[in-house]
C-alpha positions in Angstrom: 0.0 0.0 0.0 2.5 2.6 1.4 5.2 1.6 -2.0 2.0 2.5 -4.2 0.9 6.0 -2.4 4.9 6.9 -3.0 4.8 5.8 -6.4 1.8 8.0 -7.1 3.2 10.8 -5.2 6.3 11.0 -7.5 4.0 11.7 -10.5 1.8 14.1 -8.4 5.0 15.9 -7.0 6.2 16.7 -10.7 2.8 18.2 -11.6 3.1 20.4 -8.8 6.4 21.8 -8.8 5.6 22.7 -12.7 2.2 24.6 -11.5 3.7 26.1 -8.2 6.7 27.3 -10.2 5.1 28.2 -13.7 2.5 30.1 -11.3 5.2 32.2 -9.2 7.1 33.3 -12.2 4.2 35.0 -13.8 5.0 34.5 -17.7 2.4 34.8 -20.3 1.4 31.8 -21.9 0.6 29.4 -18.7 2.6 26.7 -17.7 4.3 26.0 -21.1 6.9 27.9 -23.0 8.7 27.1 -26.5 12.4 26.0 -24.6 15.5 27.9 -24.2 18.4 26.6 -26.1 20.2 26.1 -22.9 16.8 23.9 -21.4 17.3 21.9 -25.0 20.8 21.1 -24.5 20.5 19.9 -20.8 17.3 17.3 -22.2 19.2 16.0 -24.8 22.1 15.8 -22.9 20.3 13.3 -20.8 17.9 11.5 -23.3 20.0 10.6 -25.7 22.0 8.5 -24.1 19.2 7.3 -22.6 17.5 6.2 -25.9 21.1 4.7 -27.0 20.9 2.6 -24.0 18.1 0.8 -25.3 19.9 -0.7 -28.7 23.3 -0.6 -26.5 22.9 -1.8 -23.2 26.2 -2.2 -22.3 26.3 1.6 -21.9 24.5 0.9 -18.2 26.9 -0.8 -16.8 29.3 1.2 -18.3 27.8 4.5 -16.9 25.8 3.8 -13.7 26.5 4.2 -10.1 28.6 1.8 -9.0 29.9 2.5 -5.4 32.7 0.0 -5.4 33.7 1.2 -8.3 33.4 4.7 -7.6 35.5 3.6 -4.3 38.3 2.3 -6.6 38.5 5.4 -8.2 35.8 6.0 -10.9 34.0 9.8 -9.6 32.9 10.5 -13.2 30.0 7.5 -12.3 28.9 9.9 -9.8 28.0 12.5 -13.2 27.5 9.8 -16.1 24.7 7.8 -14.3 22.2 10.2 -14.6 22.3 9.7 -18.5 21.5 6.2 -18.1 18.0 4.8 -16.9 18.2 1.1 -14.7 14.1 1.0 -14.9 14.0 -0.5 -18.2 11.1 1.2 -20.6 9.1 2.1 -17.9 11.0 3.9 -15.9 13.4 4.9 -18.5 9.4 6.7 -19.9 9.0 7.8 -16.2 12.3 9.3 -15.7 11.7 11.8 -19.3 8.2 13.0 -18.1 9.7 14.1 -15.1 12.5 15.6 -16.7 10.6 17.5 -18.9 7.6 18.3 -16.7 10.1 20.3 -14.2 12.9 21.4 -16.8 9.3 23.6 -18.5 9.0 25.6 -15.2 12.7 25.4 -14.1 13.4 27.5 -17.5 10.8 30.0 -16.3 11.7 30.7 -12.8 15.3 30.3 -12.9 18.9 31.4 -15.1 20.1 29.0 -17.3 23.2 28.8 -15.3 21.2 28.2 -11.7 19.5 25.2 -13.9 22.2 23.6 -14.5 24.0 24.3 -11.2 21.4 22.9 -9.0 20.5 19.7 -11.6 24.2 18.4 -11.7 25.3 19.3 -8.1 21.9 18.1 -7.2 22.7 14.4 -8.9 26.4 14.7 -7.6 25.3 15.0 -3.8 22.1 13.1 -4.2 24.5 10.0 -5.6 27.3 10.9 -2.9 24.3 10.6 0.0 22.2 7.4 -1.0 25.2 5.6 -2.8 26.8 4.0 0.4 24.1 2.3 1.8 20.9 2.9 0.2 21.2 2.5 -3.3 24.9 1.3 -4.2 24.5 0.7 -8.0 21.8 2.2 -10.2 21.2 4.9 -12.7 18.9 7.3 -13.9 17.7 11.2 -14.0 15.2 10.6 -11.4 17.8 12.0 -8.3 18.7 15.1 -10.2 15.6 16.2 -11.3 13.3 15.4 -8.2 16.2 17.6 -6.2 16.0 20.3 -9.0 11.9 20.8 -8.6 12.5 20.5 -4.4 14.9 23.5 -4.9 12.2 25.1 -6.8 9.7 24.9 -4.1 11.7 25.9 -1.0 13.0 29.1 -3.0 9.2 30.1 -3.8 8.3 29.6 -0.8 10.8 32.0 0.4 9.6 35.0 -2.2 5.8 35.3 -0.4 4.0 33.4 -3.1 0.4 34.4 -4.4 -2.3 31.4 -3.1 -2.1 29.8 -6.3 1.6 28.7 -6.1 1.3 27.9 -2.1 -1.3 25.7 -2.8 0.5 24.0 -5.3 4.0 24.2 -3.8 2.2 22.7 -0.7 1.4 19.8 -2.4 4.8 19.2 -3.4 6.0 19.2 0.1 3.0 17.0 0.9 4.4 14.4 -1.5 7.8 14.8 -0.8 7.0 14.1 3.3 4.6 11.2 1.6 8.3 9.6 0.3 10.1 10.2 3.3 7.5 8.1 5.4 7.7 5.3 2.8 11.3 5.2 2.8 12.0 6.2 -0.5 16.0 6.7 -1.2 14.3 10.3 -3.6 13.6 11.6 -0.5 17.0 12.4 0.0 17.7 14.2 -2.9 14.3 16.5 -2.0 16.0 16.9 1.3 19.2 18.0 -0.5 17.2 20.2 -2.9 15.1 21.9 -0.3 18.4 22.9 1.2 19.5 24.6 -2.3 16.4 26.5 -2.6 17.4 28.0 -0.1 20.2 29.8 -1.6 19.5 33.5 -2.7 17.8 35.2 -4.4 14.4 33.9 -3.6 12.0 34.2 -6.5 11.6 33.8 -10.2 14.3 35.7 -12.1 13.0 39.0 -13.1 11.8 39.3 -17.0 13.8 40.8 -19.6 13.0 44.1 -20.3 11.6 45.3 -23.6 15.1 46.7 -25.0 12.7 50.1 -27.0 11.4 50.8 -23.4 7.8 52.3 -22.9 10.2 55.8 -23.3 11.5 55.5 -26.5 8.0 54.2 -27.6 6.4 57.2 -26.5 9.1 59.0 -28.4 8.7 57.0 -31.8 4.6 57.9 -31.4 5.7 61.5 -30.9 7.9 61.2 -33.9 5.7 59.6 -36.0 3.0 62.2 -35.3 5.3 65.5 -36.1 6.7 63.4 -39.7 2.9 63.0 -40.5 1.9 66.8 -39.7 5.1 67.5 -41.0 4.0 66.3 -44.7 
């Protein structure tokens, strides 16, 4: 009972952290936004090695987390498993809606750089903490991604969020305590991404002012008007 109610509350944490965080940073066109070049690049840098895996799957053994291997000497495990899904087709589909359902609002609310920051040193630490004991081999996004949307929440929460995004973010911490109970080894790496979050500034990034600037605007109008009485 309990390993179903976490398994349901991974989906249901994504959704959230994509409607708490797509709410708080306030961009037209709702939750979804065409993707930066930078968001592109960090997606395909995972999935694509995740789809080779699937005609090659040698590459998971090559790639995963292997502590005692990592012990001996091999830290770049601690990076390459997170291109590498140990779930088969299931959870290798799993692990891609997740990625994409919190890289959509991660995009909105955060730099490019802070993106990436918090997703690889999110995987790194998530790896370093349940690799010992908990989880000694395995791969997968799932880590890195679930301690990218935890950071989200905790720095919302932070900027005094409208109700809309406490309700959702709410529901995110809901789940997250929902894993922790169950004993989920992802509980961890929301752990280590609520402690991120916490890292200023709090709040989406502000948006990019229009570079003409209601001024200069004004100032075309104006100019536009005296050319016309002009002729």
């Amino acid at each position: 009972m309990m390993g179903s109610l976490v398994a349901v509350s991974s989906w249901v944490l994504v959704v959230a952290v994509l409607l708490a965080a797509s709410t708080a940073a306030r961009r037209p066109g709702g939750p979804w936004q065409r993707p930066r070049a930078s968001t592109a690049a960090l997606w395909l840098v995972v999935v694509v090695p995740s789809l080779i895996q699937l005609v090659v799957p040698a590459l998971l053994p090559a790639l995963e987390r292997d502590w005692a291997r990592i012990g001996s000497g091999q830290l770049w495990r601690l990076v390459t498993s997170v291109v590498v899904q140990d779930g088969g087709p299931l959870g290798l589909v799993f692990n891609l809606f997740c990625l994409t359902l919190v890289l959509v609002p991660a995009q909105r609310y955060w730099s490019a750089g802070r993106v990436w920051i918090t997703f690889w040193s999110g995987a790194v630490l998530s790896n370093l903490a349940v690799g010992p004991v908990l989880e000694p081999v395995g791969g997968g996004n799932s880590m890195a991604v679930f301690a990218l949307g935890s950071a989200l929440v905790s720095n919302l929460l932070l900027s005094r969020p409208d109700r809309r995004a406490l309700l959702w973010a709410g529901v995110a911490i809901a789940c997250m305590a929902l894993m922790a109970a169950g004993r989920d080894y992802h509980a961890v790496s929301c752990a280590i991404g609520l402690a991120a979050g916490l890292v200023p500034p709090h709040g989406p990034r502000p948006q990019n002012p229009d570079p003409q600037g209601p001024h200069q605007g004004s100032r075309r109008g104006s100019q536009g008007s005296r050319e016309g009485l002009e002729d």
